[in-house]
TIZAMI-783216 format. One record per residue (C-alpha): x, z, y; residue in three letters; chain. Coordinates in Angstrom, 2 decimals, padded with zeros to 5 digits, always signed. Last residue first. Layout:
# residues N
ZAKOL        X        Z        Y  residu  chaine
ZAKOL        X        Z        Y     ALA       A
...
***
This chain:
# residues 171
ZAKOL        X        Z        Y  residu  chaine
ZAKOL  +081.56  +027.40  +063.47     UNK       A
ZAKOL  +082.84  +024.01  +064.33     UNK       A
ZAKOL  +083.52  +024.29  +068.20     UNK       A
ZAKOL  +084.10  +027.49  +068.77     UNK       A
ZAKOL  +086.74  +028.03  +065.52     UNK       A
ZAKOL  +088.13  +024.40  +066.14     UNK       A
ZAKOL  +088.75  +025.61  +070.36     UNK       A
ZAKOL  +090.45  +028.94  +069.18     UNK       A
ZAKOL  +092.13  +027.15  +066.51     UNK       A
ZAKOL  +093.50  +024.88  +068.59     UNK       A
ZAKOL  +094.36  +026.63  +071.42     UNK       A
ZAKOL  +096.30  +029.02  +069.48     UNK       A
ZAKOL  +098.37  +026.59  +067.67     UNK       A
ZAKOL  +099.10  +025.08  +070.54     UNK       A
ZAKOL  +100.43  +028.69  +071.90     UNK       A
ZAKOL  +102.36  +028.14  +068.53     UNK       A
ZAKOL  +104.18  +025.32  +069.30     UNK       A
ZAKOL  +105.13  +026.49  +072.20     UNK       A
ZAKOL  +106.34  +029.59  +071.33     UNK       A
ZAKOL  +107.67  +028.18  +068.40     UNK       A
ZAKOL  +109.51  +025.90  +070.66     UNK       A
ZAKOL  +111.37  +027.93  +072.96     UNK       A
ZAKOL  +112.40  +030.72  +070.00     UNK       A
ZAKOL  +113.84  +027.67  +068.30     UNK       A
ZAKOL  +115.65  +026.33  +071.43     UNK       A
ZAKOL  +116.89  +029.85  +072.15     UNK       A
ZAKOL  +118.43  +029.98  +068.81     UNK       A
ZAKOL  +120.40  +027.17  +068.85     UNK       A
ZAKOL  +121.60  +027.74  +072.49     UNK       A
ZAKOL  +122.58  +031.30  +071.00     UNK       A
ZAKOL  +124.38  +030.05  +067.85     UNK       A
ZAKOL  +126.63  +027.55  +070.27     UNK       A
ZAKOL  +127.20  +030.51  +072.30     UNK       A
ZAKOL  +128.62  +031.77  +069.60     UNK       A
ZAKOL  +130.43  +029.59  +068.22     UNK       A
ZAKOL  +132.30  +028.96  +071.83     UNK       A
ZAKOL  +132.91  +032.93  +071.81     UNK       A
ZAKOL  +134.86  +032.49  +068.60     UNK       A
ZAKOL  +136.81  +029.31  +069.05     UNK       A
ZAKOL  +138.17  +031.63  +072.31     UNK       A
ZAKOL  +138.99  +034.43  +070.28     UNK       A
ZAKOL  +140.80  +032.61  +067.76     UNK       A
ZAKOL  +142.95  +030.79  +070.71     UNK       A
ZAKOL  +143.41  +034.28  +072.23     UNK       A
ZAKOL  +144.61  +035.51  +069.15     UNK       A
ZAKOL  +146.98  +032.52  +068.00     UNK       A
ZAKOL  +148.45  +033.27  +072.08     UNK       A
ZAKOL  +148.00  +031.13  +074.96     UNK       A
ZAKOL  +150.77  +029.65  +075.92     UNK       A
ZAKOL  +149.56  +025.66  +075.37     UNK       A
ZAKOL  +150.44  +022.71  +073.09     UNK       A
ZAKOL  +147.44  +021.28  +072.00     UNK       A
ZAKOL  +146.80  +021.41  +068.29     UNK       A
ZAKOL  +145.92  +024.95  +067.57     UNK       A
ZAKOL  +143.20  +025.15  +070.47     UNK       A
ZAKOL  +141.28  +021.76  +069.47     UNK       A
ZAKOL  +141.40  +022.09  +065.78     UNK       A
ZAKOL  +140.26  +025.66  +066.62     UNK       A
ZAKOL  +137.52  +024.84  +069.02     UNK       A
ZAKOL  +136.11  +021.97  +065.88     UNK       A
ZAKOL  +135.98  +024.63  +063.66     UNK       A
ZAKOL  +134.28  +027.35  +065.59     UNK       A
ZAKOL  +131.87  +024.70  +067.01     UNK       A
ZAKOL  +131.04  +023.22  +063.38     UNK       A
ZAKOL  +130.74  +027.10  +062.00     UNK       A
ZAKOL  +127.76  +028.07  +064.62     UNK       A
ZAKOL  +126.27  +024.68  +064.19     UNK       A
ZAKOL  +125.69  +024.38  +060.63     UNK       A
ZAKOL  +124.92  +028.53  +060.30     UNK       A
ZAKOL  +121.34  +028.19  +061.61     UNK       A
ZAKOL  +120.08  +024.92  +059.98     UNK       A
ZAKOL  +122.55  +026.02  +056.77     UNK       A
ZAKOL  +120.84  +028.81  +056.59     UNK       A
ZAKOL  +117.49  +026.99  +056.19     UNK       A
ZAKOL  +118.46  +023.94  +053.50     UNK       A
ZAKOL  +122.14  +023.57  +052.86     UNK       A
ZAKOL  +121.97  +020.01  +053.42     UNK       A
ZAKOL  +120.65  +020.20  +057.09     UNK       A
ZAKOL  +123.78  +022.31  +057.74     UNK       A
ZAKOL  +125.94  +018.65  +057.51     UNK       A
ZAKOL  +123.79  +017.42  +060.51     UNK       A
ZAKOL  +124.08  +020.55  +062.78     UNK       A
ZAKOL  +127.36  +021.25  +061.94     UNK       A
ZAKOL  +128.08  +017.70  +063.12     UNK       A
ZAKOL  +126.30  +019.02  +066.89     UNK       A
ZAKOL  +128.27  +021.68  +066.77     UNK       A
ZAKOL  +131.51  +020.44  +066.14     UNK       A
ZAKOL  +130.41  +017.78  +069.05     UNK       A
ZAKOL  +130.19  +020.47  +071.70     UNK       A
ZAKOL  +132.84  +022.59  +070.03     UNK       A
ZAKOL  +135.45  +019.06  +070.54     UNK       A
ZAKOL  +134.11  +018.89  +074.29     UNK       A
ZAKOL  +135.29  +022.18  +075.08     UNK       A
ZAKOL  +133.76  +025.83  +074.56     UNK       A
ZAKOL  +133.56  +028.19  +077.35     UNK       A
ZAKOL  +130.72  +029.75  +076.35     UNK       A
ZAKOL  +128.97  +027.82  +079.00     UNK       A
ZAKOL  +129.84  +024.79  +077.16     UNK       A
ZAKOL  +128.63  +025.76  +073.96     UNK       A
ZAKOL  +125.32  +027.05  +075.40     UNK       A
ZAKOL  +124.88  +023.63  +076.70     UNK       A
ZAKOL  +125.48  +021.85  +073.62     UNK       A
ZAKOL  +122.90  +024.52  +071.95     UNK       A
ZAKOL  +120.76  +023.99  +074.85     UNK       A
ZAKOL  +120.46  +019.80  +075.33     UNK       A
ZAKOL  +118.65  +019.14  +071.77     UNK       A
ZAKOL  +116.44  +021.90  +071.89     UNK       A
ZAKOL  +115.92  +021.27  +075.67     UNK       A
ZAKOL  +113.84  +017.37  +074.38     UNK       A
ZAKOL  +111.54  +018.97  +072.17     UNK       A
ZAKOL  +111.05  +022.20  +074.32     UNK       A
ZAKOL  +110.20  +019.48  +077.41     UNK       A
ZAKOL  +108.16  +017.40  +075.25     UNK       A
ZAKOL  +105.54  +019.94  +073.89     UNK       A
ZAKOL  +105.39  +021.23  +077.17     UNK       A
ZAKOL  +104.42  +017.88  +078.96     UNK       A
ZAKOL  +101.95  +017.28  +075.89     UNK       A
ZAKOL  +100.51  +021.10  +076.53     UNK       A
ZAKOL  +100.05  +020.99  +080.17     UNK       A
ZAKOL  +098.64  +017.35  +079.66     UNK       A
ZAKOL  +096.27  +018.04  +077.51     UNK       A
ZAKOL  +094.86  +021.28  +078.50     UNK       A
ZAKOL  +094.61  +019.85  +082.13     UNK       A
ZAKOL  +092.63  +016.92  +080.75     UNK       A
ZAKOL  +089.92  +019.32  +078.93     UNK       A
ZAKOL  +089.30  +020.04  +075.47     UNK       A
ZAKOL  +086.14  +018.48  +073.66     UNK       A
ZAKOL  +085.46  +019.32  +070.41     UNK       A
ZAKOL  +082.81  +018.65  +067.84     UNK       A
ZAKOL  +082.29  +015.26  +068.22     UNK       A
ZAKOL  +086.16  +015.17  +067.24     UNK       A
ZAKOL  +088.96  +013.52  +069.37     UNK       A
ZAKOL  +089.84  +016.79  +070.75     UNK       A
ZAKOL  +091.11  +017.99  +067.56     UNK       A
ZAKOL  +092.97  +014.82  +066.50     UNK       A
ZAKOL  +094.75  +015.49  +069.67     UNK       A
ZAKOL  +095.86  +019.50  +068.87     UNK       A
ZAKOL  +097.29  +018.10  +066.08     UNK       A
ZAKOL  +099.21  +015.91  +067.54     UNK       A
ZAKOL  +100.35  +018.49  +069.93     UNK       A
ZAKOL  +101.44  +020.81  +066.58     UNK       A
ZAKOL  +103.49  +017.25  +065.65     UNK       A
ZAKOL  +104.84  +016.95  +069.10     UNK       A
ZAKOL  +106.17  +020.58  +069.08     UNK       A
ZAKOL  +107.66  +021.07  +065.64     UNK       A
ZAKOL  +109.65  +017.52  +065.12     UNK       A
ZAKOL  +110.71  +017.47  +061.42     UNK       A
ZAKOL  +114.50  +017.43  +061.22     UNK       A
ZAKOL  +115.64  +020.73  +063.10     UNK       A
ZAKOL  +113.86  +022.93  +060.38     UNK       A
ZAKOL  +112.47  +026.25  +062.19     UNK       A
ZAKOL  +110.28  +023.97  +064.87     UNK       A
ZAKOL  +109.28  +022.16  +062.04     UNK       A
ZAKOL  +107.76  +024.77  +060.00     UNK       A
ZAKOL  +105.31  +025.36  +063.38     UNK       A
ZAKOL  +104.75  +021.77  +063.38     UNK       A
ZAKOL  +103.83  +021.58  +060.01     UNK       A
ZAKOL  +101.40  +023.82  +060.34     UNK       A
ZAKOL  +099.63  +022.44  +063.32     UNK       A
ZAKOL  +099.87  +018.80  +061.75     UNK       A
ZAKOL  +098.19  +020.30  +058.45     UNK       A
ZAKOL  +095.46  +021.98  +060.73     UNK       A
ZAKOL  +094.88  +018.47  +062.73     UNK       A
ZAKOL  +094.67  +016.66  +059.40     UNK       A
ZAKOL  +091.80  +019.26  +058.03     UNK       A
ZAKOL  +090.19  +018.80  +061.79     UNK       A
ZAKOL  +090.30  +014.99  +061.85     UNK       A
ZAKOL  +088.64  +014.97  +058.05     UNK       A
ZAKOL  +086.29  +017.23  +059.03     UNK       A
ZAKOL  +084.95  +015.63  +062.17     UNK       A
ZAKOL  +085.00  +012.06  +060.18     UNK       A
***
């Protein structure tokens, strides 16, 4: 049974490392599941603080890589319409397999800013207006990315504690 939690543990680790690159498998609390089937072997026996620290990280990257790109949006200046452009890019980039993860969201903001801009009525020039879809792209790209870089780190300092505890406790 000890081998059979630690081969499933390693494919959950793994897995949760791809899935902190592909938006629709959940990196962090897969690579924490893994970590569980660990400590439920003879073999094994990690402590509560490990646990928890790791579960309550695990769920905080999950749960800011949904909030930052929408964030970063919004600090870029981008409205409501780049907020949800982004979030649709999002969905229709899962299609396109890994660039489409990372250019979904960027190109949903800067289309749904300049619906937005060239439909209202204002003074600000067809530059400005480009300009401003622009920077709301972007920061849509850089929430994106920070959420990945968040939980990879995370995922992968589980990683580290697993295989560091598997390697002393099985070898």
């Amino acid at each position: 049974m000890n081998t059979a939690l630690l081969i499933i543990g390693i494919i959950l680790i793994i897995a949760g490392i791809v899935g902190c690159i592909l938006p629709v498998i959940p990196g962090p609390p897969l690579s924490y599941a893994g970590l569980l089937l660990l400590h439920f072997t003879t073999k094994v026996d990690l402590s509560v603080f490990i646990l928890v620290a790791s579960g309550i990280a695990a769920t905080v990257a999950t749960i800011l890589d949904y909030i930052v790109p929408v964030w970063g949006t919004k600090k870029a200046g981008g409205s409501k319409w780049g907020m949800r452009g982004s979030g649709l890019g999002l969905i229709v980039g899962l299609f396109f397999g890994p660039w489409g993860i990372f250019i979904g969201p960027f190109l949903g903001a800067f289309i749904a800013e300049m619906i937005y801009h060239f439909t209202r009525k204002s003074d600000i020039s067809e530059s400005d207006k480009l300009l401003k879809s622009l920077k709301a792209a972007t920061g849509s790209f850089l929430g994106l990315m920070f959420g990945v870089v968040l939980k990879l780190m995370v995922s992968c300092f589980i990683a580290f504690l697993f295989f560091k505890e598997a390697i002393s406790g099985f070898f």
